[in-house]
C-alpha positions as CSV (number, residue, x, y, z in Angstrom):
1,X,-61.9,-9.1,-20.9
2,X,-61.4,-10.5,-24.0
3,X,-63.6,-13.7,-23.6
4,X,-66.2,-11.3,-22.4
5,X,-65.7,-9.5,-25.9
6,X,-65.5,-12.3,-28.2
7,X,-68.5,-14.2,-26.1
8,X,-70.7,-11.2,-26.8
9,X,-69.5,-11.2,-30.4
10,X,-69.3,-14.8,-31.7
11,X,-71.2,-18.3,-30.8
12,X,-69.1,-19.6,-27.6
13,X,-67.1,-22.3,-29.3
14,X,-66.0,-19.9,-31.9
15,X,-64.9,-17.4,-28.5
16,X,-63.3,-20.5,-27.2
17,X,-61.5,-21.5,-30.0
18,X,-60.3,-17.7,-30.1
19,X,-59.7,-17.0,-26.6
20,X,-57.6,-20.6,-26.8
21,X,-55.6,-19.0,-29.8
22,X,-54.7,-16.3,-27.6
23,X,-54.0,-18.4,-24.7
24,X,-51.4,-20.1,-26.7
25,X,-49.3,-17.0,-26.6
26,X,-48.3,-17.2,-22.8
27,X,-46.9,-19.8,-21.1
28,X,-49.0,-23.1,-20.0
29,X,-50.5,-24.0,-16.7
30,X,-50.7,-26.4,-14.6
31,X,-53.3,-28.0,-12.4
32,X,-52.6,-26.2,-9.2
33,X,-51.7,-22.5,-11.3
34,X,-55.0,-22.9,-13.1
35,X,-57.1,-24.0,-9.8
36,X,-55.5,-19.9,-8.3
37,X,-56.1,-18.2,-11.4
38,X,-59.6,-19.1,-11.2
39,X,-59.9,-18.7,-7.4
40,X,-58.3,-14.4,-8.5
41,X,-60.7,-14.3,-11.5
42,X,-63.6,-15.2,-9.1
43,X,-61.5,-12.9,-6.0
44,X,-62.1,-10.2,-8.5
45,X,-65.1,-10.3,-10.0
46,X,-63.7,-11.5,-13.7
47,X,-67.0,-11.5,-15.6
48,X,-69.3,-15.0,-16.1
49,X,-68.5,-18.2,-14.9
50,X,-68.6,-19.1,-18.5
51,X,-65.8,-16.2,-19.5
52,X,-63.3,-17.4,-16.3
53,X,-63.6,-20.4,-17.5
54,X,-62.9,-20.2,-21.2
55,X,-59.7,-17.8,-19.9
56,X,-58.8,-20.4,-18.0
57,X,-58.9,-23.4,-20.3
58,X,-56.9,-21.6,-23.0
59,X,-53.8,-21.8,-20.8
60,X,-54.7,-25.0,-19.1
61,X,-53.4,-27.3,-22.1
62,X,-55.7,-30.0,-22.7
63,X,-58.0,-28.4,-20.5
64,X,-62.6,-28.6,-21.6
65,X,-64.7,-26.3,-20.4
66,X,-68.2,-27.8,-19.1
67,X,-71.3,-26.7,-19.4
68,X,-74.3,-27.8,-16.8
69,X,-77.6,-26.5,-15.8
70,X,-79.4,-27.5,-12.6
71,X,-82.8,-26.0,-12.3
72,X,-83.0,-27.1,-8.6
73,X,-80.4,-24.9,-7.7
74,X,-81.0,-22.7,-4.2
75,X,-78.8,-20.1,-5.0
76,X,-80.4,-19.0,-8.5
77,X,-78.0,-19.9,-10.5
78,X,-79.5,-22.7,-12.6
79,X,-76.5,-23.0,-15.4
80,X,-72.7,-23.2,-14.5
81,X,-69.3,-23.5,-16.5
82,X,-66.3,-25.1,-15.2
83,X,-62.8,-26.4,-16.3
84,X,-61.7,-30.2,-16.3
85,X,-58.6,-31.6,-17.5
86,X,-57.9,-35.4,-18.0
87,X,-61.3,-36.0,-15.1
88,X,-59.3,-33.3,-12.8
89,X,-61.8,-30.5,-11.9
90,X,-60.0,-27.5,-12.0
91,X,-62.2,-24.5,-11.4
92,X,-65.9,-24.8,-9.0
93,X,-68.6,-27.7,-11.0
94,X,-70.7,-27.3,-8.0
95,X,-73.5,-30.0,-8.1
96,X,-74.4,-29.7,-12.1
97,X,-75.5,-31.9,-14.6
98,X,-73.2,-31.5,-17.6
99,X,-74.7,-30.6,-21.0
100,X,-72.0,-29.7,-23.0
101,X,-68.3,-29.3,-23.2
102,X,-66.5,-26.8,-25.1
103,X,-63.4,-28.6,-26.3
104,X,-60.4,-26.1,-26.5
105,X,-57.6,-28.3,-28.1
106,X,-60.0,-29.3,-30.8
107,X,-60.4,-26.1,-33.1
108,X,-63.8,-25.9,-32.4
């Protein structure tokens, strides 16, 4: 809810860097925690692929969110957000071609 909020509010690094602030507050995840938080975010129908995944990477420490479009897609969906940590994917990249990465450790 909150990255949904600040998304709609602010540019999405700014919501990032925000949401991360926030994320700093409860305790850390790791690989296999994040990987099921994202599988209940997705369970319940948390918002955008782009707000799960900035939730996610602010408790995933040292965790980017990526960004990737592929136009080709057959299910519609021709832009996609995921997390990664260290190369690890940690949330669904599907078969994107990353544009961008929102990194949440670096202030941005």
């Amino acid at each position: 809810m909150v990255a949904r909020v600040a998304l709609r509010r602010l540019p999405p690094p700014r919501a990032a860097s925000l949401v991360r602030a926030l994320g700093r507050m409860l305790p850390a995840l790791g690989d296999a925690e994040a990987r099921r938080d994202a599988a209940r975010l997705r369970h319940i129908g948390g918002g955008t692929c782009l707000t799960r995944a900035i939730t996610v990477a602010a408790r995933a420490r040292g965790a980017e969110v990526v960004i990737g479009a592929n136009p080709s897609a057959s299910s519609g969906e021709i832009a996609h957000a995921w997390v990664e940590r260290k190369g690890a994917v940690l949330t669904d990249p599907a078969d994107y071609a990353e544009l961008a990465r929102l990194g949440l450790d670096l202030g941005l």
